[in-house]
TORPADREN-929393 format. One record per residue (C-alpha): residue in one letter; x, z, y. Coordinates in steps of 0.2 Angstrom, whole numbers, plus 2048, in hexadecimal, padded with zeros to 3 digits. Example, Ala and Ser with C-alpha at 12.3 -4.5 7.8 and 13.67 -1.06 7.14 Angstrom:
BEGIN
A83E8277EA S8448247FB 
***
This chain:
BEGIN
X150D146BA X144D066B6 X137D0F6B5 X13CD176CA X13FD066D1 X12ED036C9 X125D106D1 X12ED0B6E1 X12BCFA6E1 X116D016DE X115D0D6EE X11DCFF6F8 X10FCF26F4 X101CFE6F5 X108D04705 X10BCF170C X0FACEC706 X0F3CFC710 X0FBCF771E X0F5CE571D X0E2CEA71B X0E5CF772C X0EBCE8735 X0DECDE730 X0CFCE8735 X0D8CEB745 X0D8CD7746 X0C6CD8742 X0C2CE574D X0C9CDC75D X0BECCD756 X0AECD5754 X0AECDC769 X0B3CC876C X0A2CC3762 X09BCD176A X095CDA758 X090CEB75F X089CE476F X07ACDB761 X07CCE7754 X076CF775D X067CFE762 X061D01774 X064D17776 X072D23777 X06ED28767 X070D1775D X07ED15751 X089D06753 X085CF674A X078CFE740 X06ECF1745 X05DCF174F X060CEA75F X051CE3766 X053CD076D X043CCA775 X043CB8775 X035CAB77C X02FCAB768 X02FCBC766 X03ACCC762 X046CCB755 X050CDC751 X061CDA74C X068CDF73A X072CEF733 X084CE7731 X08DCF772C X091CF871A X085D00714 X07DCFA700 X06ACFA704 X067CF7718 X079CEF71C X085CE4717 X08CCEE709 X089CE26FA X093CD4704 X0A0CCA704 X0ACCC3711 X0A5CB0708 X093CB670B X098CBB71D X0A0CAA71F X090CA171B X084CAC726 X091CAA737 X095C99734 X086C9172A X076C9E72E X072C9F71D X070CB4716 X077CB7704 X066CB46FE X067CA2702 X058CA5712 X05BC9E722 X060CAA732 X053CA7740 X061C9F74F X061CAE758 X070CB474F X07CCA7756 X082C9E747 X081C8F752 X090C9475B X099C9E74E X09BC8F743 X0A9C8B74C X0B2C9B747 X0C0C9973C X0BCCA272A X0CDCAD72D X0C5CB273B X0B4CB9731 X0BECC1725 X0C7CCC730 X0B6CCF739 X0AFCD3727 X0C0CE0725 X0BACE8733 X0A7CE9730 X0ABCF071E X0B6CFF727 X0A8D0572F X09ED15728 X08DD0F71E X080D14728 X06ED1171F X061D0A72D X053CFF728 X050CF3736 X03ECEF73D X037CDE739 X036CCF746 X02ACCF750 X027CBD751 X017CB274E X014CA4743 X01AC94742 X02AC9D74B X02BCA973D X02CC9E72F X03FC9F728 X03DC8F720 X03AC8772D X04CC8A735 X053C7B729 X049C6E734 X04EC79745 X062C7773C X060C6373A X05AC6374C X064C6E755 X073C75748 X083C6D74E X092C72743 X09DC71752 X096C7C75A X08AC7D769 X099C77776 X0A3C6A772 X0B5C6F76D X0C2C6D77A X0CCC5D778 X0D9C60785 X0EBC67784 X0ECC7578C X0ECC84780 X0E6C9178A X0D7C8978F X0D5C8577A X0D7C96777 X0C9C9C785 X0BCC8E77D X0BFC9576C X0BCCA6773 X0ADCA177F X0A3C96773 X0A7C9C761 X0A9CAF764 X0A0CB3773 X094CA5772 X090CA6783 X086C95782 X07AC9D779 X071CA6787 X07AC9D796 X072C8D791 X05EC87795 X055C85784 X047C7A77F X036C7E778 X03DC7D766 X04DC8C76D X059C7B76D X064C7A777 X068C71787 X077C67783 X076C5E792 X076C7079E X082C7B794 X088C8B79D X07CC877AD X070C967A7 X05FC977AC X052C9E7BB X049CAE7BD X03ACA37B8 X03FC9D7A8 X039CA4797 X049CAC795 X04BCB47A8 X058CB07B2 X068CAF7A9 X078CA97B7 X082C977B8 X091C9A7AE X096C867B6 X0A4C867C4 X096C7F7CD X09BC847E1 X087C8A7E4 X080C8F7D6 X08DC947CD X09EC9B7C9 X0A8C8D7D4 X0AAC9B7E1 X0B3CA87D5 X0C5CA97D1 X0CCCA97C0 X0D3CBC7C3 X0BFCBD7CA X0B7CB97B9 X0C5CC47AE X0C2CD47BB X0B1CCF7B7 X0B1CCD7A2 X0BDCDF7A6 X0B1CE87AD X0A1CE37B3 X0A3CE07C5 X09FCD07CE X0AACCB7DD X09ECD07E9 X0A1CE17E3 X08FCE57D9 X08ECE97C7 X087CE07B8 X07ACE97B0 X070CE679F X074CDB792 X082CD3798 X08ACE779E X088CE978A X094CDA787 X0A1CE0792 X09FCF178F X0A2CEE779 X0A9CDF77C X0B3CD2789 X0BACE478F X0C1CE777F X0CDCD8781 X0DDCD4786 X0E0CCD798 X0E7CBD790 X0D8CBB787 X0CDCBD795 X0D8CB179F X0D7CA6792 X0C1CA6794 X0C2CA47A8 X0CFC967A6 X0C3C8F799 X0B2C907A2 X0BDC897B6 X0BFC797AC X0ABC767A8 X0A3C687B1 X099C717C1 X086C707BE X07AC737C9 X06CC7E7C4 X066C8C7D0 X063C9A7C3 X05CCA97D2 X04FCAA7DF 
***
């Protein structure tokens, strides 16, 4: 009978554990579309594999090429651990103690909570290994000196985050900054830059012309002209949902990638929550087209 209960008592703890470790990559997986994970992580082509790594971002200092982030031992994340995640989100430091070039926005994941990484790591470590040996940055010197990237984190590394937090009450509105600035880390390419790849401070969300370094990327701001004051909150959801802009035309590159492996992925609260957030900036003017 002891020995019954026993065996019992076993199959129910394996079972729960199972069950807890389904739930959290599920957790992880809804996290990694909000970071927009596969949208960085794959390769331009119909035939790329997801997160396998080798995305190409062409940036005014070159081309960096994004890493393999399946599981896999030798050209993925396989040896990792969810500590070792932690420290490249939220610090941009690899395992190996080297500094990640800011292309990779630690700058804005810094803010995520480490619950949050490890059930981004659960899901990361479900995936299939898939061996891919990413191509080198194409990057010249002084710009491709790794070390160099401690003196670009003691001008420019803020550990909270590339936007100030929200101070206010309104939970909503908290919950779409957490999910604007630390997850999607919109900022990062909505925001001008400086020579050095700082950014703005003093322009967040305002984006940038056609003429700029980066092209033209749009004014998140509610500013009534250049911006988003003339969209709807429902506007900017139908729009994080499906790619279609109130005047009825359709995103298309990078950002049709984010929706279409990320923003759509979540829930209309969610999205609610990032139009609510991005209605309550301060209007900045900045004409980013022609």
């Amino acid at each position: 009978m002891k020995i019954l209960v026993t065996v019992i008592f076993t199959c129910i703890s394996v079972t729960s554990f199972s069950f807890a470790q389904v739930e959290d990559v599920r957790k992880g997986e809804y996290l990694a579309a909000a970071a927009g994970c596969m949208s960085c992580h794959t390769a331009q082509g119909s035939d790329a594999v997801p997160y396998a790594g080798g995305h190409a971002l062409k940036t005014p200092f070159g081309t960096f090429f994004t890493p393999n982030i399946t599981p896999d031992m030798e050209t993925g994340i396989g040896s990792w651990t969810s500590n070792d995640l932690i420290k490249a989100m939220k610090q941009g430091i690899r395992p190996d103690g080297a500094h990640y070039f800011p292309a990779f926005p630690y700058t804005s994941y810094v803010r995520l909570t480490d619950e949050d990484v490890k059930l981004i790591y659960a899901y990361l470590m479900s995936l299939k290994p898939v061996r891919n040996e990413v191509s080198e940055h194409m990057i010249s010197p002084p710009f491709s000196w790794r070390w160099l990237q401690f003196g670009w984190k003691i001008l420019f590394f803020d550990e909270n985050g590339s936007a100030p937090p929200y101070s206010g009450n309104d939970e909503v509105v908290k919950r779409g900054d957490y999910l604007v600035n630390a997850l999607g880390h919109c900022g990062e390419c909505h925001t001008p830059r400086n020579m050095l790849g700082g950014l703005d401070r003093d322009a967040l969300f305002a984006g940038m012309p056609y003429d700029s370094t980066a092209g033209e990327i749009p004014n998140l701001t509610p500013d009534m002209q250049t911006g988003i004051g003339d969209w709807s909150e429902s506007d900017i959801v139908s729009f994080l949902k499906s790619g279609m802009k109130p005047n009825f035309d359709d995103v298309q590159g990078t950002m049709a990638d984010v929706i279409n492996h990320g923003t759509s992925k979540l829930t209309d609260e969610d999205l609610k929550a990032m139009a609510k957030y991005l209605k309550s900036l301060n209007p900045i003017h900045n004409k980013t087209s022609r």
